[in-house]
C-alpha positions as CSV (number, residue, x, y, z in Angstrom):
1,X,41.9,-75.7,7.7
2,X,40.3,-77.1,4.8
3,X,37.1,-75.6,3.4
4,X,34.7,-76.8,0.7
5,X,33.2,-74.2,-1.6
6,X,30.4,-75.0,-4.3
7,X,31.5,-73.4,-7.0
8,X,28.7,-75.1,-10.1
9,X,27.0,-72.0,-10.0
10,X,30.0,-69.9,-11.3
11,X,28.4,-68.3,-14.4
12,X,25.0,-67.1,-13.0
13,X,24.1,-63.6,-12.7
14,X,24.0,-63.2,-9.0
15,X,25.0,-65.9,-7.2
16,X,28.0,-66.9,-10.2
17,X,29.1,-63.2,-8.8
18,X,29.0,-63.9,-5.6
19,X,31.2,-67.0,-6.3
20,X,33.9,-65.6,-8.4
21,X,34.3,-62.9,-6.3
22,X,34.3,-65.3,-2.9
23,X,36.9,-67.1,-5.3
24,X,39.0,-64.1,-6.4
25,X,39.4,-62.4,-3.0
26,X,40.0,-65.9,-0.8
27,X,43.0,-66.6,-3.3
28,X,44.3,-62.7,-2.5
29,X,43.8,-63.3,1.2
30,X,44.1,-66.2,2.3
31,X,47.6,-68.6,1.1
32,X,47.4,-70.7,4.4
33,X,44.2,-72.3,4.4
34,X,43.5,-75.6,1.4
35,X,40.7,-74.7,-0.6
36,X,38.4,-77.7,-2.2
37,X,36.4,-76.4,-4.6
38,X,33.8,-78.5,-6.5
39,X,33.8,-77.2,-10.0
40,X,31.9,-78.3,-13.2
41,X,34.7,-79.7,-15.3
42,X,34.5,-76.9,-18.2
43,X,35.3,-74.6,-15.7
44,X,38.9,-75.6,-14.4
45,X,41.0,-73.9,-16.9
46,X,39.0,-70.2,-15.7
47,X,39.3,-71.4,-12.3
48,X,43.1,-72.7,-12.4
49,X,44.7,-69.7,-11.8
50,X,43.4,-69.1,-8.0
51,X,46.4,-70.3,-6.7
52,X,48.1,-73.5,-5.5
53,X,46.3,-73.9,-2.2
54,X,42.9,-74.3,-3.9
55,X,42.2,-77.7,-5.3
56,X,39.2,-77.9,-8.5
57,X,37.3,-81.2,-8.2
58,X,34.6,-81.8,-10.8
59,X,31.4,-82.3,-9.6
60,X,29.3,-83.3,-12.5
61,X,25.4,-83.0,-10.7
62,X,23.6,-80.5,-11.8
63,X,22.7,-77.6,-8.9
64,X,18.7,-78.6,-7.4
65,X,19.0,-82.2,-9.2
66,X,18.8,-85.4,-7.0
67,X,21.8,-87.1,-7.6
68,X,23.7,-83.6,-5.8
69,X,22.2,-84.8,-2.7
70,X,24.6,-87.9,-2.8
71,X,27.9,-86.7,-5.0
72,X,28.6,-83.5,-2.9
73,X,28.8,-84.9,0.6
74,X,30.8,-87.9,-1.1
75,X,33.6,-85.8,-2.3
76,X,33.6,-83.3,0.5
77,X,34.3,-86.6,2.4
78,X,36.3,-88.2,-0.1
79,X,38.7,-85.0,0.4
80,X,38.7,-84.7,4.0
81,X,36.2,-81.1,4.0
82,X,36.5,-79.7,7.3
83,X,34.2,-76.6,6.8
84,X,31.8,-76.2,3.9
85,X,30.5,-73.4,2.2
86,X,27.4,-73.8,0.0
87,X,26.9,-70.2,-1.8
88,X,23.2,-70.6,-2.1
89,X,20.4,-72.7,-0.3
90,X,21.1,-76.2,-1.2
91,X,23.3,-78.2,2.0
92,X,22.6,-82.0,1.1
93,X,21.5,-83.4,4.6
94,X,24.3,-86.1,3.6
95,X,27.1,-83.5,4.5
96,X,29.0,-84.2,7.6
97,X,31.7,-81.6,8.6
98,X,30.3,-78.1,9.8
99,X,29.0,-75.8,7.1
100,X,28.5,-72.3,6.6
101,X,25.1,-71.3,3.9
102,X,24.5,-68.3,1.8
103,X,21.0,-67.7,1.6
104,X,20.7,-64.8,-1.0
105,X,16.7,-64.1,-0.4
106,X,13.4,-65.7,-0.2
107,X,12.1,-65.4,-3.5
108,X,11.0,-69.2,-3.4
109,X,8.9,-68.6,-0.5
110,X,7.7,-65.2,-1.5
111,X,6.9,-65.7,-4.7
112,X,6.1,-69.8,-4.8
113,X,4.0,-69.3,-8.1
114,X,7.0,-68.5,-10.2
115,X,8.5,-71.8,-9.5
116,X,7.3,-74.6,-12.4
117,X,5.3,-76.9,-10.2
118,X,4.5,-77.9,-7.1
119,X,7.2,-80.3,-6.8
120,X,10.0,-77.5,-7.4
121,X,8.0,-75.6,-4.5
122,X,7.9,-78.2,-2.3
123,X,12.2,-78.9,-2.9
124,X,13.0,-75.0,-2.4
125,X,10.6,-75.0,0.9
126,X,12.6,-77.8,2.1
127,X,15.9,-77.6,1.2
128,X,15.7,-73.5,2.8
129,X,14.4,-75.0,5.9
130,X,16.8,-77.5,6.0
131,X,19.8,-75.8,5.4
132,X,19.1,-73.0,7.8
133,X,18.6,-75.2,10.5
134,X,21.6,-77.7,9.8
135,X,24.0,-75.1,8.8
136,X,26.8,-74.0,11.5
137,X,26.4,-70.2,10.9
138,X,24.0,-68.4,7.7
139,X,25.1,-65.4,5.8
140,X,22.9,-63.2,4.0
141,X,23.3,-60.4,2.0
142,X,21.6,-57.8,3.1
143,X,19.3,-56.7,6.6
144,X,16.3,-56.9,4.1
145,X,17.0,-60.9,3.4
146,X,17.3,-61.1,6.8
147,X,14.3,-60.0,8.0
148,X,12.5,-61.9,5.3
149,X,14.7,-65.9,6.4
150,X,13.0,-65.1,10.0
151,X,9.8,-64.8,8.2
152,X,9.9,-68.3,7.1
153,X,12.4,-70.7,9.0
154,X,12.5,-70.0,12.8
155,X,16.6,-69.8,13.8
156,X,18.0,-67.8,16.1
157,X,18.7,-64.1,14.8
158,X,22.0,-64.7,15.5
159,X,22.9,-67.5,13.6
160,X,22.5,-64.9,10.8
161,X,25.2,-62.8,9.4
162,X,24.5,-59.6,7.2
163,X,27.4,-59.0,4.7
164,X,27.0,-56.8,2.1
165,X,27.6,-57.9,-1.9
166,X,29.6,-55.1,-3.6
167,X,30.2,-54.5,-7.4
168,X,33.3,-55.8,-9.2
169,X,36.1,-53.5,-9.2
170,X,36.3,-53.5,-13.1
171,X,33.0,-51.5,-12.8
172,X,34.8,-48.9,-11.5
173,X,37.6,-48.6,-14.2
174,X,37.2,-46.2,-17.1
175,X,36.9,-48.2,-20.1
176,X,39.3,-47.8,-23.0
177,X,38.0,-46.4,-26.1
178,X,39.1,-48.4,-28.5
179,X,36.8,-50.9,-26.0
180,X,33.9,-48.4,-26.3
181,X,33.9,-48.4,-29.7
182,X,34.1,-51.5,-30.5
183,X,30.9,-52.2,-27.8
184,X,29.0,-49.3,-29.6
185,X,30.0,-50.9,-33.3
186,X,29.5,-54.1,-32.5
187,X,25.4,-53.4,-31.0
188,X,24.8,-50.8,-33.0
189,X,23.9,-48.6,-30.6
190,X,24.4,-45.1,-31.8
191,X,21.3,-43.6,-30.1
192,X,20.3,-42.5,-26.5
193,X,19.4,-46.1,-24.7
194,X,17.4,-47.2,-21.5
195,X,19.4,-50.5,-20.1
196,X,18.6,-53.3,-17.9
197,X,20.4,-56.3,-16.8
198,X,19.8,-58.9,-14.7
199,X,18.4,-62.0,-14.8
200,X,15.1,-62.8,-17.3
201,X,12.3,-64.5,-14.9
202,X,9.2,-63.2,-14.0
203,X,9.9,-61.0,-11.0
204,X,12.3,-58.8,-12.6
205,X,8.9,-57.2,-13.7
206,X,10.2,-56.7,-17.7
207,X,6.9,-56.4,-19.5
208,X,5.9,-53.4,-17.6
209,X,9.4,-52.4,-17.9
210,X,8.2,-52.7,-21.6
211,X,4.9,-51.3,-21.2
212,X,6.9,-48.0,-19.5
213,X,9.2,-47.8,-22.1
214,X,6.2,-47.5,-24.7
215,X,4.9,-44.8,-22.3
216,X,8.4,-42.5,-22.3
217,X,8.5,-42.8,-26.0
218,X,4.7,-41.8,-26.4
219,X,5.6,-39.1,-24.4
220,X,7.8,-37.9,-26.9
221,X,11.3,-39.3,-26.6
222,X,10.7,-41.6,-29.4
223,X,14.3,-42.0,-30.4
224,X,14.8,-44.4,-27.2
225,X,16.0,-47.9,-27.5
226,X,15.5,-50.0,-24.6
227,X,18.6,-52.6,-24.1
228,X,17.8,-55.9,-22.1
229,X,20.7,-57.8,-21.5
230,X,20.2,-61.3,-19.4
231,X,20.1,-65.1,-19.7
232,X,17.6,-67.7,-20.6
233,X,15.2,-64.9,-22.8
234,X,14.5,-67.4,-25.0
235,X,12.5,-68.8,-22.0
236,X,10.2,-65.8,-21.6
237,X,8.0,-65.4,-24.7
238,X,6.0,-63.0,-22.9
239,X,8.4,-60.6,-23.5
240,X,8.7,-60.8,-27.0
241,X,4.8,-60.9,-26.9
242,X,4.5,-57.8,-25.0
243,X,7.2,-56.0,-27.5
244,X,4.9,-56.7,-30.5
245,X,1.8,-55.6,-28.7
246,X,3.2,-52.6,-28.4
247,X,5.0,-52.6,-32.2
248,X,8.4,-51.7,-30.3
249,X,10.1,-54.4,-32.3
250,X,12.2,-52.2,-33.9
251,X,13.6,-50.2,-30.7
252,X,13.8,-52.7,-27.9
253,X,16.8,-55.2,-28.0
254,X,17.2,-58.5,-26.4
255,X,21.4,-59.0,-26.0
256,X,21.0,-62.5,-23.5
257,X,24.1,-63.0,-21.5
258,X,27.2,-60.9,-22.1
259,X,30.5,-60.9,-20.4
260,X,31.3,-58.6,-17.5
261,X,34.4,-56.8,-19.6
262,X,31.6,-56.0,-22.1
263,X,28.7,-55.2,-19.6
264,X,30.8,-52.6,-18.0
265,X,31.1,-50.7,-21.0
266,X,27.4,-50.8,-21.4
267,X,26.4,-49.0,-18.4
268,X,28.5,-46.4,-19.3
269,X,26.7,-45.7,-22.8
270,X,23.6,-46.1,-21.3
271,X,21.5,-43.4,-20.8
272,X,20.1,-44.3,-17.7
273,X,19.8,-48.3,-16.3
274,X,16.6,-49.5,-15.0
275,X,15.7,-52.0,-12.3
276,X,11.9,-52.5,-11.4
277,X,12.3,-56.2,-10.0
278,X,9.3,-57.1,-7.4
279,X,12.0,-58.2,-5.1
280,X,15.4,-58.3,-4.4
281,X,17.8,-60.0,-1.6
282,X,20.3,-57.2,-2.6
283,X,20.5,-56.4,-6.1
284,X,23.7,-56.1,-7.8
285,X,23.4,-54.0,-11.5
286,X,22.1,-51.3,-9.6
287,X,24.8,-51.1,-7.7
288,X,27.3,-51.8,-10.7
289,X,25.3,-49.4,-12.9
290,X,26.0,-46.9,-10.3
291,X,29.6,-47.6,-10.0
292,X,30.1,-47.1,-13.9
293,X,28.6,-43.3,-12.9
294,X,25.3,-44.5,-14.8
295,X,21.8,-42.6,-13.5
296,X,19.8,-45.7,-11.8
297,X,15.7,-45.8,-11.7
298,X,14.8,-48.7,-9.0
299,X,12.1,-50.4,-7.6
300,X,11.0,-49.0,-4.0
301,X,10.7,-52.3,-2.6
302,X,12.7,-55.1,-0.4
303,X,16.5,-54.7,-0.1
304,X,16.6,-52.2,-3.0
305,X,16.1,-49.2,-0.9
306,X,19.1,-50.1,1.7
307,X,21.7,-50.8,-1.6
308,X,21.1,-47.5,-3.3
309,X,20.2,-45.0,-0.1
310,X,19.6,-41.8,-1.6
311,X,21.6,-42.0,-4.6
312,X,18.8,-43.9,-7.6
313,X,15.3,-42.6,-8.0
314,X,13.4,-44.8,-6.4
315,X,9.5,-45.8,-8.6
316,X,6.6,-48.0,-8.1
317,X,7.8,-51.9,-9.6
318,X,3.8,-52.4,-10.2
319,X,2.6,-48.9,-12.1
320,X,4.1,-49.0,-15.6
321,X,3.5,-45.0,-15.2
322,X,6.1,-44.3,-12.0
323,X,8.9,-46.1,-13.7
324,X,8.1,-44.1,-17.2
325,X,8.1,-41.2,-15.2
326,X,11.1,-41.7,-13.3
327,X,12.8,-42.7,-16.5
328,X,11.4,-39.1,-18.3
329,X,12.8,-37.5,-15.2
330,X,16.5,-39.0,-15.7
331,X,17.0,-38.4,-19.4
332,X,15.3,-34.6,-19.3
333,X,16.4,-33.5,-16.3
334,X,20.1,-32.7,-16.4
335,X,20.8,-31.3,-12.6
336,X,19.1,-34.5,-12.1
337,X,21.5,-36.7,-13.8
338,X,24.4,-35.3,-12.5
339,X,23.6,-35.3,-8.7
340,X,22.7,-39.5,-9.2
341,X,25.7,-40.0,-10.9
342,X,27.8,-37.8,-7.9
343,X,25.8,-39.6,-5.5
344,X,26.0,-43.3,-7.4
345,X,29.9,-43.3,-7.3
346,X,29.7,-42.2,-3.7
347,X,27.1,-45.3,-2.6
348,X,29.2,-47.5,-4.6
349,X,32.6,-47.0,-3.6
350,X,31.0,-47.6,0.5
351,X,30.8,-51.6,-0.9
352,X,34.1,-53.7,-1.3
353,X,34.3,-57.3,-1.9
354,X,37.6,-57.4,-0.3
355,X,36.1,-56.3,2.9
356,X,33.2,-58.1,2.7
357,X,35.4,-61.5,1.7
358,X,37.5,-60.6,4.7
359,X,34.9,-61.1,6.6
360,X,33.0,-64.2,5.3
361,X,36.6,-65.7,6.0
362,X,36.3,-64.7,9.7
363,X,33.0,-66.1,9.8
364,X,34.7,-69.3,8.3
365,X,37.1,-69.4,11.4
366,X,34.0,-69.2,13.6
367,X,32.0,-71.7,12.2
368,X,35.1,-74.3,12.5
369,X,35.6,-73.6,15.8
């Protein structure tokens, strides 16, 4: 068989995730099928070493542009695509063989305001519905998601597969210390730190995040540094707004994006790593955070619950007060800490890409058939 996979998207936080571990784990498990998959053409040389059954085409449109709607199912064609694989809710209505959709959440159709206008709502509306209903099979990543898709587009229950994201297996290594040093050099970060890290757009809730972090240091841990590490902060002045109101300027640190060899050494340093976001269609640095034995403080809302179980305190996203206090209870309380951090490696290690990979293949088989 030969299978399409959209692979644009490689770098973003979740969904570029989701794709290079789709990638990594097809190319150990699978040598039999042909794998077409449409890359942007400065990622081929990171992408070349998948393995000789997977061809990288570049595919120049941009991800949510017009001219996508036309190039995709053209090459997909041009390459004779028998099953396609779209890892997030765009399927061009142009594409012709049988398709398989990952539709990560409903944060579009939840949250419509954070979109930039009413065109951009109107496209992510649309394109949902339209790939959910033109798509062979559906996968989602978690029963939260799910319950939210039947919310909004009316399909069949059925047609929608739960599979579970899991964390990155270099998460789980011990870093080396020469590695920890040179993280702990390089960002100065010698004292006790909160961390987040994730993407930087409005639900991820950062400027109470902020506001709480002025809270636990009025409180009286005032050597705290608060660590936000994400894309596109520039974006967001807000933030930097909402730092100066509160004259943490000197204690809270914007990092942007950082590489995952890096990131893993950073929820290890951390103190404990915070996640308030308003909503979540799984939520993976929790679930990282955890596997690096790091204490995690979540939001008790959507699909957050369901990743962690009982192993994160759990706060309220909207009171700047829960998450300071759920952040004073991590750092002072030490039987605390250590029964997260037990129970964190425990929840973590129950996710596997592999498995979950395994499965997305079967699904592949079924949608073909």
């Amino acid at each position: 068989m030969r299978i399409g996979i959209d692979a644009r998207r490689l770098h973003d936080f979740g969904i570029g995730t989701y794709i290079r571990n789709l990638l990594r784990q097809l190319a150990r498990i699978d040598h039999q099928s042909e794998f077409v998959v449409l890359c942007r053409p400065m990622d081929r040389d990171a992408l070349s070493s998948l393995g000789e059954n997977f061809r990288l085409i570049p595919e120049h449109a941009k991800t949510y542009s017009v001219a996508e709607q036309i190039t995709v199912p053209l090459a997909l064609r041009r390459e004779g695509v028998e099953l396609f694989h779209a890892p997030h809710y765009v399927l061009p209505p142009l594409v012709q063989c049988r398709s398989v959709v990952t539709i990560h959440d409903c944060l579009h159709l939840m949250f419509p305001q954070y979109l930039p206008n009413r065109l951009a709502r109107f496209y992510a509306r649309a394109s949902i519905a339209l790939a959910s209903r033109r798509a062979t099979r559906i996968l989602t990543v978690s029963e939260s998601s799910k319950r939210d898709l039947l919310r909004f587009v009316d399909v069949p229950a059925d047609k929608i597969d739960v599979i579970h994201n899991a964390y990155d297996e270099r998460f789980g290594l011990e870093p080396r210390e020469e590695d920890v040093v040179r993280v702990r050099e390089r960002y100065q970060l010698q004292e006790a730190f909160v961390l987040y890290a994730g993407n930087v757009k409005p639900h991820k809730n950062l400027e109470r995040l902020i506001e709480a972090f002025d809270l636990v240091r009025r409180s009286g841990l005032d050597h705290l540094k608060l660590v936000l590490i994400g894309d596109e902060i520039s974006k967001y002045t807000s933030l930097r707004r909402a730092v100066h109101r509160h004259q943490l300027h000197k204690y809270v640190r914007f990092l942007g994006y950082l590489p995952e060899e890096t990131l893993a050494v950073m929820y290890r340093l951390a103190g404990v790593f915070v996640f308030p976001s308003l909503y979540e269609g799984f939520g993976l640095p929790p679930l990282e955070a955890m596997a690096s034995g790091t204490p995690v403080v979540v939001s008790n809302v959507s699909s957050l619950p369901e990743v962690v179980d009982d192993a994160a305190l759990l706060v309220e996203p909207r009171d700047p007060q829960s998450i300071a206090d759920g952040i004073r209870r991590v750092l002072c309380d030490q039987a605390l800490r250590s029964d997260l951090r037990a129970k964190g490696l425990v929840r973590a290690s129950q996710f596997s890409w592999e498995r979950s990979v395994r499965r997305i293949r079967e699904i592949y088989g079924l949608a073909a058939a």
